[in-house]
N, CA, C and O of each residue as an XYZ file, in Angstrom:
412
protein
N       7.642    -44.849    -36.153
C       6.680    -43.888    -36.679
C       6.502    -44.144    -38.177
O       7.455    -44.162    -38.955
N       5.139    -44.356    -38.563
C       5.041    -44.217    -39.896
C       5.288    -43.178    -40.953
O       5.036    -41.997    -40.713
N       5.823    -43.606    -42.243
C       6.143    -42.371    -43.534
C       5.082    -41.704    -43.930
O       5.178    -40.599    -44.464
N       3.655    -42.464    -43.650
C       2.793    -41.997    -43.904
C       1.927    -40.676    -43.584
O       1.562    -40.473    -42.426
N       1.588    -39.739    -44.667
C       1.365    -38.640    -43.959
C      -0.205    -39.040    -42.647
O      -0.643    -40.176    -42.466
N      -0.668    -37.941    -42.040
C      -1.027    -38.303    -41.117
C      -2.774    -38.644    -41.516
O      -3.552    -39.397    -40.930
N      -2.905    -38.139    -42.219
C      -4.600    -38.748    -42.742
C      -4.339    -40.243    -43.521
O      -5.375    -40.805    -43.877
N      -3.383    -40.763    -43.745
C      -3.392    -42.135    -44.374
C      -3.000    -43.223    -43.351
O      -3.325    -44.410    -43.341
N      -2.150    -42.461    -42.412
C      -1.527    -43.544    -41.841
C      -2.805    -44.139    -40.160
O      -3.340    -43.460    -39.284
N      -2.806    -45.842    -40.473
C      -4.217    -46.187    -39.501
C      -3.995    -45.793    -38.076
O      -4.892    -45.110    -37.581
N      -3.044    -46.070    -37.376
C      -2.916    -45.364    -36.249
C      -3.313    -44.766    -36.292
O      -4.483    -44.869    -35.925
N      -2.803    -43.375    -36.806
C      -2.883    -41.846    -36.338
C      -4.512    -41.452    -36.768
O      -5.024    -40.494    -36.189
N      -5.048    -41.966    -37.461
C      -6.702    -41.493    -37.824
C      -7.250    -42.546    -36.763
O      -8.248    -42.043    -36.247
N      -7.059    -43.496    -36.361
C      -7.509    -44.690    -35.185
C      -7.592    -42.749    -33.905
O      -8.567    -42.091    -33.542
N      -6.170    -42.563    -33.677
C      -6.370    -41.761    -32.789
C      -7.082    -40.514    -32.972
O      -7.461    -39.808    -32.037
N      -7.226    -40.301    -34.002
C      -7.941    -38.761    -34.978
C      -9.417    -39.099    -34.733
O     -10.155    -38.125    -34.583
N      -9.870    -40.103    -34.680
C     -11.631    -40.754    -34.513
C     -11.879    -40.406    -33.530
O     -12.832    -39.626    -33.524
N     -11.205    -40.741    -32.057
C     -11.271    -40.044    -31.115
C     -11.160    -39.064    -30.521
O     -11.838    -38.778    -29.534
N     -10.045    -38.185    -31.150
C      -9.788    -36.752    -31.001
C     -10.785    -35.953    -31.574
O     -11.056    -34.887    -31.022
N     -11.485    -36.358    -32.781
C     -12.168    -35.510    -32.931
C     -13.751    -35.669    -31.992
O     -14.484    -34.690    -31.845
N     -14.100    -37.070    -31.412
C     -14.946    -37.252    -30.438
C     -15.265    -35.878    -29.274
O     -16.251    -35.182    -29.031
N     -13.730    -35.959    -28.706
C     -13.616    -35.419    -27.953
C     -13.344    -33.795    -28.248
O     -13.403    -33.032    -27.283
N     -13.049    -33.268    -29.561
C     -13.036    -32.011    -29.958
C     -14.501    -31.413    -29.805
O     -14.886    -30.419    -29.187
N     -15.184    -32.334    -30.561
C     -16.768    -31.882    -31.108
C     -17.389    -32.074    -29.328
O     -18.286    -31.247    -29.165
N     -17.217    -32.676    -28.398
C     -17.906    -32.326    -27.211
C     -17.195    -31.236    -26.297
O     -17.923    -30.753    -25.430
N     -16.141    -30.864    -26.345
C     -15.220    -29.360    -25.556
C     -16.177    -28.245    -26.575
O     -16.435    -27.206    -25.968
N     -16.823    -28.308    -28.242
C     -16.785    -27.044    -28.493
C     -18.242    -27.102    -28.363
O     -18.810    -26.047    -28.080
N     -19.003    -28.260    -28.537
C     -20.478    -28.472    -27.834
C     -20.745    -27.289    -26.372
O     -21.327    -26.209    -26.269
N     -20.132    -27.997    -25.596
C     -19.912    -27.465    -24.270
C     -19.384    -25.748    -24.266
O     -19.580    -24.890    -23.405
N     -18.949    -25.694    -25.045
C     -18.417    -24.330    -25.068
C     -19.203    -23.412    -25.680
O     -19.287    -22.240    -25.312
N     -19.936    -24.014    -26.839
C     -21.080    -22.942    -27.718
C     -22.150    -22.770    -26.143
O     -22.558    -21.768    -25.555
N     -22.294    -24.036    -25.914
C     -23.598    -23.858    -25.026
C     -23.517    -22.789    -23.514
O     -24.402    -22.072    -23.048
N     -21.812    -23.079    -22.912
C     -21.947    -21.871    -22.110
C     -22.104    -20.536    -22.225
O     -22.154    -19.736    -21.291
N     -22.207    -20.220    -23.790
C     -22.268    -18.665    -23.459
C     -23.635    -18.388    -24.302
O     -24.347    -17.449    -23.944
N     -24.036    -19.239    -25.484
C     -25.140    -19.281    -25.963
C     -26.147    -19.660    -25.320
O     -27.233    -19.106    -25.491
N     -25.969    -20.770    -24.375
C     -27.288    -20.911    -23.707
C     -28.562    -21.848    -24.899
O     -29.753    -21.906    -24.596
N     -27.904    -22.609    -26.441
C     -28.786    -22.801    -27.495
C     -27.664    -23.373    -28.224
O     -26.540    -22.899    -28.386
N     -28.028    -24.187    -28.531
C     -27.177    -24.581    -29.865
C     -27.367    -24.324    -31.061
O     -28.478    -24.441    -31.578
N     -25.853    -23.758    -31.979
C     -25.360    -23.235    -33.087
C     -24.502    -24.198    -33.755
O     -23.358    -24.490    -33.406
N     -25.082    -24.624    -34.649
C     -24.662    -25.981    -35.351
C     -23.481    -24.905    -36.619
O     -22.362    -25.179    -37.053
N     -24.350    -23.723    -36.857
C     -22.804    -23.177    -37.728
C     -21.519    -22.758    -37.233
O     -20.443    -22.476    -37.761
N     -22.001    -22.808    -35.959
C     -20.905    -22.236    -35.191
C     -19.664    -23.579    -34.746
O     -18.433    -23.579    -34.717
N     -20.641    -24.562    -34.467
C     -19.830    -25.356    -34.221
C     -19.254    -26.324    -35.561
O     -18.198    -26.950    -35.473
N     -19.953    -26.337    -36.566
C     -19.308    -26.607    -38.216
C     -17.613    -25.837    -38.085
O     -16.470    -26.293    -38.102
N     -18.072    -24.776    -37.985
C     -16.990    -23.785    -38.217
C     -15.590    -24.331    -36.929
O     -14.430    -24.647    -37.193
N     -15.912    -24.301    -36.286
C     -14.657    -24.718    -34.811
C     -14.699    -25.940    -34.510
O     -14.488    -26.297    -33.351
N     -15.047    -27.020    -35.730
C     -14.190    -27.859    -35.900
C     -13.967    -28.882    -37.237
O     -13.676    -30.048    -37.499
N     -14.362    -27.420    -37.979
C     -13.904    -27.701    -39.627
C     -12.168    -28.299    -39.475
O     -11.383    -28.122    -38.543
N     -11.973    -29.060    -40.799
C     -10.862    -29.226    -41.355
C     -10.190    -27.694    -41.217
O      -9.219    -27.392    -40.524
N     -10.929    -26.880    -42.013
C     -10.145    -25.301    -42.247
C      -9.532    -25.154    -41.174
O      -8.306    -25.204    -41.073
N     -10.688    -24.867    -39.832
C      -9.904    -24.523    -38.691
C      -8.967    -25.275    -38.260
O      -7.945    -24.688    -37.904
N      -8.985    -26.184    -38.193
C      -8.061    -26.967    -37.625
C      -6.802    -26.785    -38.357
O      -5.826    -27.350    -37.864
N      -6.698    -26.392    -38.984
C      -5.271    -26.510    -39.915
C      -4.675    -24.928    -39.892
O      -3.604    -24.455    -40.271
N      -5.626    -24.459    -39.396
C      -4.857    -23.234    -38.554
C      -3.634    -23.102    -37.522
O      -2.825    -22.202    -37.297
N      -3.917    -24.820    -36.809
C      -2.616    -25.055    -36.035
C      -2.219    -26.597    -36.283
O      -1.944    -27.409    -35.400
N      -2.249    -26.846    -37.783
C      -1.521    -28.179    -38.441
C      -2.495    -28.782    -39.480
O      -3.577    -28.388    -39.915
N      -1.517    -30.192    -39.802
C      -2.570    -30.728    -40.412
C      -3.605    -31.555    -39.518
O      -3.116    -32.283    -38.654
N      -5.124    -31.498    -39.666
C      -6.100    -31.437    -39.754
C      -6.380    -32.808    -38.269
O      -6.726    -32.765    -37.088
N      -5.920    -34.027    -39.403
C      -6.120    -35.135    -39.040
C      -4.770    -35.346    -37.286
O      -4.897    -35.839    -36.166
N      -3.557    -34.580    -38.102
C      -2.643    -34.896    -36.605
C      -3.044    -33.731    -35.793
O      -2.383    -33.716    -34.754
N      -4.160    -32.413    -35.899
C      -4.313    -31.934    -34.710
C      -5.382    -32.941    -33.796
O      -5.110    -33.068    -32.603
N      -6.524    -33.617    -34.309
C      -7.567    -34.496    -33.769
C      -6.381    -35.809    -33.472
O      -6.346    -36.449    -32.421
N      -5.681    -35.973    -34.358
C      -4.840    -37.144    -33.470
C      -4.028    -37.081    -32.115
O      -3.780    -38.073    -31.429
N      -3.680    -35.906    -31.846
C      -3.163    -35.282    -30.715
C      -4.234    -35.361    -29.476
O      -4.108    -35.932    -28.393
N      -5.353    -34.580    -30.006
C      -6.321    -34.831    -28.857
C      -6.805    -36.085    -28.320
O      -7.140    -36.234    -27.144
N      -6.837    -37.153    -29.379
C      -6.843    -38.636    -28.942
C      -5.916    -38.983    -28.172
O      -6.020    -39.711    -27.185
N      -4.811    -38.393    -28.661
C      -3.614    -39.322    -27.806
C      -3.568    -38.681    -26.555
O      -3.122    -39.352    -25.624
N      -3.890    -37.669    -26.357
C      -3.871    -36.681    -24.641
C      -4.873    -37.719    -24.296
O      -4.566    -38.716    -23.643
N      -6.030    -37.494    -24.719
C      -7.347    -38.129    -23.900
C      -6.971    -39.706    -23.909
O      -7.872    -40.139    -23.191
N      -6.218    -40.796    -24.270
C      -5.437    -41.841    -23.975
C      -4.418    -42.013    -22.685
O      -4.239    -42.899    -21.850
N      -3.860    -40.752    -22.940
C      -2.948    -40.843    -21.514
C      -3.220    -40.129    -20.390
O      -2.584    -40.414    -19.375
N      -4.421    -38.844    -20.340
C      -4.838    -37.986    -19.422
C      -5.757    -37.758    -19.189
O      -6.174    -36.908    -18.403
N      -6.352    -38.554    -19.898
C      -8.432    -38.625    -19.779
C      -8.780    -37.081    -20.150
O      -8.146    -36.055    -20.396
N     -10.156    -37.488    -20.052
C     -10.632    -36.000    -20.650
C      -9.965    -34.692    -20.150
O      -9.685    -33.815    -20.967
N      -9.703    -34.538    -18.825
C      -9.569    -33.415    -17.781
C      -8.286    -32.864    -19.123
O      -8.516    -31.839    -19.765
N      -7.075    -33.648    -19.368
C      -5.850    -33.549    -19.928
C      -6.411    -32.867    -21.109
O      -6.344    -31.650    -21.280
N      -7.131    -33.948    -22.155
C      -7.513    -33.260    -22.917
C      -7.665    -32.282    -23.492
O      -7.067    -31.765    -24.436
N      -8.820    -31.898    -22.684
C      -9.745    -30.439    -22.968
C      -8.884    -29.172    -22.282
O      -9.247    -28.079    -22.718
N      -7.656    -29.118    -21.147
C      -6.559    -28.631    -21.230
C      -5.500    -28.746    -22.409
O      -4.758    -27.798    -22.665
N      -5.464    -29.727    -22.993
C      -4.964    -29.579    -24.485
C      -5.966    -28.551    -25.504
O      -5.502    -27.561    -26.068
N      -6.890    -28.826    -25.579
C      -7.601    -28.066    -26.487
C      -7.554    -26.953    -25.912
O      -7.548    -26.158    -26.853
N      -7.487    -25.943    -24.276
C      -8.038    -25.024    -24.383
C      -6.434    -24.389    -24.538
O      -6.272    -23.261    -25.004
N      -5.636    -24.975    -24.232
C      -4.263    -24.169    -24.836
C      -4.153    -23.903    -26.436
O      -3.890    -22.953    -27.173
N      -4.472    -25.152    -26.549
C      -4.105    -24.495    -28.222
C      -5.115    -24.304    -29.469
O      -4.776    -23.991    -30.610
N      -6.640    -24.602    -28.936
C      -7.659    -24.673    -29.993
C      -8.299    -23.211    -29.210
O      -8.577    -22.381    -30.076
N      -8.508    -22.854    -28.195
C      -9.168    -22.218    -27.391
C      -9.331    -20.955    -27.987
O     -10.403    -20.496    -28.380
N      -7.644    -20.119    -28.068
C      -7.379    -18.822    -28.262
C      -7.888    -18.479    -29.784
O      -8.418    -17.397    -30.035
N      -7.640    -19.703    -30.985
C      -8.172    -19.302    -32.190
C      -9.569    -19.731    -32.392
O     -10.045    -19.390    -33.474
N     -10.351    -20.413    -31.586
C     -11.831    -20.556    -31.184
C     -12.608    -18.792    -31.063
O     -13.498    -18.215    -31.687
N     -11.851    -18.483    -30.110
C     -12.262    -17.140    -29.693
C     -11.962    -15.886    -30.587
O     -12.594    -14.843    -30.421
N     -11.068    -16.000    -31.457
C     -10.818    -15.132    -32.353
C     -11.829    -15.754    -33.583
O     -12.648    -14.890    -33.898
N     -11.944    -16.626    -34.121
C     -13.044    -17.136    -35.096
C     -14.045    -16.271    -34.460
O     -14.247    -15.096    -34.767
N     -14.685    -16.970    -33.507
C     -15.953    -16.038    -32.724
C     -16.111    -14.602    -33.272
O     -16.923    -14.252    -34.128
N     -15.292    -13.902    -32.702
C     -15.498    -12.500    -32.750
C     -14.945    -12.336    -34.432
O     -15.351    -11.195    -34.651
N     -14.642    -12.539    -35.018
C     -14.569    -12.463    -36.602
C     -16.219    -12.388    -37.042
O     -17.019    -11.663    -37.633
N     -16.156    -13.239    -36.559
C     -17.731    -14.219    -37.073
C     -18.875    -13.509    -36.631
O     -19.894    -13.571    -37.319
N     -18.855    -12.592    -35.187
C     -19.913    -11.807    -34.567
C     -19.378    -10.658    -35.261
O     -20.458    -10.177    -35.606
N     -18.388     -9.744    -35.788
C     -18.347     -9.046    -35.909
C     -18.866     -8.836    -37.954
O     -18.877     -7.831    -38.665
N     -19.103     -9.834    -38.162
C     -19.185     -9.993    -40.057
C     -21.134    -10.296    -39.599
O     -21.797    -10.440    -40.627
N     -21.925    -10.382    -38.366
C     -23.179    -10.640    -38.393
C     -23.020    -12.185    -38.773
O     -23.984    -12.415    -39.503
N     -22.418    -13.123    -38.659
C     -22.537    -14.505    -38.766
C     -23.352    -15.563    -37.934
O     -24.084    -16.494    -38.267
N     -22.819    -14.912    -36.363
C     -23.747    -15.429    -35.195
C     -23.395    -14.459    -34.052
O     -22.640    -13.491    -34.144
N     -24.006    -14.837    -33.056
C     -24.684    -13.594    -32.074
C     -23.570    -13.776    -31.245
O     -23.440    -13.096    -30.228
């Protein structure tokens, strides 16, 4: 394992390129089931740096999702994300509907 923290070191952003591939299409998919329209602030927001570092740093939470979707294909994945990106997805949301941000 490299000393390097996780935004420097090439591996782990090699796997972060993809994780975040696959982040930005679970929250695609997810604005659109309940919106029915796409919300580009909405989805800025759920899968900002900020958020993400709600449950680490930034680059090793998208590196995580690469490395699931490496060994478990998407299905694994997006069961990775909905365990642990899911629950603070949904609390952003209702923050965010409740401040008049989006509908």
């Amino acid at each position: 394992m490299s000393k390097l923290p996780p935004d420097q070191d090439p591996r782990v952003r090699a796997e972060a390129w993809v994780g975040d591939a696959i982040l930005a299409l679970y929250v695609r998919e997810w604005i659109l089931s309940f919106r029915k329209e796409i919300d580009g602030k909405l989805f800025m927001e759920l899968t900002s740096n900020d958020f993400l570092r709600l449950v680490g740093n930034a680059t090793g939470v998208e590196a995580q999702i690469g490395r699931v979707f490496k060994s478990d294909g998407l299905e694994g994945a997006y069961a990775w994300i909905g365990q642990h990106l899911r629950p603070r997805m949904e609390e952003r949301l209702h923050v965010m509907r409740r401040r008049g941000e989006t509908c």
